[in-house]
C-alpha distance (Angstrom), angle and dihedral (degrees) to the residues before:
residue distance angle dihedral
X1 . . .
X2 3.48 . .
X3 4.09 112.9 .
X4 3.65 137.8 170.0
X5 4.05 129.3 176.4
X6 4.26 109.7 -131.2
X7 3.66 134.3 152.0
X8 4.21 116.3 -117.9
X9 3.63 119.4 -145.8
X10 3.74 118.3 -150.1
X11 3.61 116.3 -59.3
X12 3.87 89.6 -119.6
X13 3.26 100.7 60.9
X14 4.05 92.1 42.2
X15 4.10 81.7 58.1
X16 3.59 87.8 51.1
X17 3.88 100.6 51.0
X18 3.95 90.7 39.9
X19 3.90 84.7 56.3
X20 3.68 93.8 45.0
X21 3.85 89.2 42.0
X22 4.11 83.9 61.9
X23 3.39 95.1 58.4
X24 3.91 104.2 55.2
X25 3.60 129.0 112.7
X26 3.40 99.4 -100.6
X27 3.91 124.9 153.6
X28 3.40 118.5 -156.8
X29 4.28 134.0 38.5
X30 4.04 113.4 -62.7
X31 3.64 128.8 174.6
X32 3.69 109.7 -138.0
X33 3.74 128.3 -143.4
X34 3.69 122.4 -105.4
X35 3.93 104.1 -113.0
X36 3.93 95.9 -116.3
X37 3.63 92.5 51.9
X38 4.23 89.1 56.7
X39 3.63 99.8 108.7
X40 3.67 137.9 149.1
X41 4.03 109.9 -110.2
X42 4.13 107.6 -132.7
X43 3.78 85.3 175.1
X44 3.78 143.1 -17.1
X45 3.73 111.5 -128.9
X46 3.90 107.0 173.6
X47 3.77 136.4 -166.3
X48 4.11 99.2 8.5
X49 3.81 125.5 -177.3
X50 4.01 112.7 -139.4
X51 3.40 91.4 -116.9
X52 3.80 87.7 59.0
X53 3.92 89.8 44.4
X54 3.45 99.9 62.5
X55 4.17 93.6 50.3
X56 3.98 81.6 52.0
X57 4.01 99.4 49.8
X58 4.13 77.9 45.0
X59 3.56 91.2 53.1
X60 3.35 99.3 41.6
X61 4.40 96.7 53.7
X62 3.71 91.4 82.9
X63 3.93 103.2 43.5
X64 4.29 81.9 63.2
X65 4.02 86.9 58.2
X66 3.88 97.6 46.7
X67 3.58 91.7 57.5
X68 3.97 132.0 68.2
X69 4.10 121.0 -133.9
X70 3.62 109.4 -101.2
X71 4.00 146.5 -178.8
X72 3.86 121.8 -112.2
X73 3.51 125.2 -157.9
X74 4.42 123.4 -140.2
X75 3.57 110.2 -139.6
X76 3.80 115.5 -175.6
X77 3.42 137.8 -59.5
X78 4.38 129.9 -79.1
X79 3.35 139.6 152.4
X80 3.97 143.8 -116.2
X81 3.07 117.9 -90.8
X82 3.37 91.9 2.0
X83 3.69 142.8 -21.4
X84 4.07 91.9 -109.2
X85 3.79 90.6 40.9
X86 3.68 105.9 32.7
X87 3.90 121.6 158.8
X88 3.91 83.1 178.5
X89 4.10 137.6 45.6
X90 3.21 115.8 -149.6
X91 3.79 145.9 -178.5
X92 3.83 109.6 -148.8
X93 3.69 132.8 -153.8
X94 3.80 122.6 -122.0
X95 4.41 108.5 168.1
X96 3.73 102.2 37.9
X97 3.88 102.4 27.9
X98 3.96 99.0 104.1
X99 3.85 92.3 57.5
X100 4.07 89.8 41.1
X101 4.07 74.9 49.9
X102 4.04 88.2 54.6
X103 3.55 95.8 41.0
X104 3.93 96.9 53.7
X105 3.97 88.7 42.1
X106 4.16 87.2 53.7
X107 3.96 82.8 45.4
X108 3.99 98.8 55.8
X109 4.00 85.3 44.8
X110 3.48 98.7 56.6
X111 3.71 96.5 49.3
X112 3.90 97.4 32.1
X113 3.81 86.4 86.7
X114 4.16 83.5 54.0
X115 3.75 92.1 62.5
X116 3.67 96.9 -93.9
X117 4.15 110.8 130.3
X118 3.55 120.2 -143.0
X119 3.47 116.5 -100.3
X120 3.98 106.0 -99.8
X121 3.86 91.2 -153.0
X122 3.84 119.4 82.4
X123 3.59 118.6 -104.1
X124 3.46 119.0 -111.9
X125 3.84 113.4 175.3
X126 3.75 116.9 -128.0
X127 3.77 151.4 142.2
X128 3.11 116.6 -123.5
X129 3.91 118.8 -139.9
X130 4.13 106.3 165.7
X131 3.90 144.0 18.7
X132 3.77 118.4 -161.2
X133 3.76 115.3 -115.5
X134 3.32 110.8 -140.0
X135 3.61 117.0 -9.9
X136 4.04 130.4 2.4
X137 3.64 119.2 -58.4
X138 3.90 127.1 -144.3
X139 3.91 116.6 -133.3
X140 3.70 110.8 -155.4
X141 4.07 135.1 -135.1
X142 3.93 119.5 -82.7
X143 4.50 90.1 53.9
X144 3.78 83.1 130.9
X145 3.86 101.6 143.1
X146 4.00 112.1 -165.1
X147 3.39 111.4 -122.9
X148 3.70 121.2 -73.2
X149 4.46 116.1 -162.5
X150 3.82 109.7 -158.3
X151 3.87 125.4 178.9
X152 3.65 113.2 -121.5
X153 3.73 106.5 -161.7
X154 3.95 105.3 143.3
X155 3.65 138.4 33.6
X156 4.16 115.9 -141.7
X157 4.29 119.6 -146.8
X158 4.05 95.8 -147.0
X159 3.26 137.1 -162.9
X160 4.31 114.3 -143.0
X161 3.82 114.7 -146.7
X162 3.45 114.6 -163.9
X163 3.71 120.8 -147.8
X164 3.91 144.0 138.9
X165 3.43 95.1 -72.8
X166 3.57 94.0 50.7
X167 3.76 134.3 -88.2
X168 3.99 111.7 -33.7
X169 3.88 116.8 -153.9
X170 4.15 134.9 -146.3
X171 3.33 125.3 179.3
X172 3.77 109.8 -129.6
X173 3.56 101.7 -174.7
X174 4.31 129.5 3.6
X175 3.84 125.1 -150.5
X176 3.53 116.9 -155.3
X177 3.70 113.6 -140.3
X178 4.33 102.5 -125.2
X179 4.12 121.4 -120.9
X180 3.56 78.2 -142.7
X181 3.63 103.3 50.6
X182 4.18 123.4 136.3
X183 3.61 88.4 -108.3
X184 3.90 120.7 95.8
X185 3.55 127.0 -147.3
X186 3.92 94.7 -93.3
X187 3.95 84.7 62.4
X188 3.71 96.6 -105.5
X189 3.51 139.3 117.7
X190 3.41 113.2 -92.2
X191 3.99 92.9 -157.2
């Protein structure tokens, strides 16, 4: 089964950002994310056997404790690659993204020794809210998003089902992050 590992912010605010995503400037045809699939991605895992996924909800159990809840912050919106070429819309994090940083680095070295290689791309925490179509789209000026702060106080292990309608997600196992976890509240260990 597919799976991935992501933190979820409040379903309020991911109906807010899907309704703000609606009204940008954007030329060209996206399709936009349901608002309970907007997520932040910690880290992609793939195609997963069940005997695989129960060494990675193992694995995962004591990241949650080495890491203190914390608030995250919604900057504005962009695009992947770029903001005049974008395949994806996004909503990025400003406040909050170094320890979403920390947390997704903790996550690829728990479940390195699983099989799972890091990610070779930098991590750059965002939600995203749209994937072009068919061809890039073009996201105009004025996406300035006021900022959003969301509590981040558990990390999910989901599975992805893909279907007509899109992908459908269920968590499978949640982590809650520890008010006693090593991490201070600058986002670094304390050790």
């Amino acid at each position: 089964m597919r799976a991935f590992v992501a933190v979820f912010p409040p379903l309020e605010l991911r109906e807010a950002l899907a309704r703000a995503a609606r009204d940008l400037p954007v030329a060209g045809d996206v399709r936009w994310a349901r608002p309970e699939n907007v997520h932040i991605t910690l880290k992609f895992l793939g195609d997963v056997g069940e005997e695989d996924l129960a060494r990675v909800a193992e694995a995962l159990g004591p990241v949650g404790e080495r890491h203190d809840p914390f608030e995250a912050l919604v900057s504005g919106f962009g695009g992947f690659p770029s903001a005049g070429r974008a395949r994806i819309l996004w909503a990025g994090i400003d406040e909050g993204a170094d320890r979403l940083d920390t947390l997704a680095r903790d996550v690829e070295d728990s479940l390195e020794p699983l099989g799972f290689a890091p990610d070779t791309r930098p991590f750059r925490p965002h939600l995203t809210l749209g994937r072009a179509r068919r061809r890039p789209v073009s996201l105009g000026a004025g996406t300035a998003q006021p900022g959003i702060r969301f509590p981040i106080r558990r990390m999910d292990l989901v599975q992805s089902l893909l279907g007509g309608a899109g992908a459908a997600y269920s968590t499978l196992a949640a982590y809650a992050l520890s008010e006693s976890g090593d991490q201070g509240s600058d986002g670094h260990d304390d050790k």
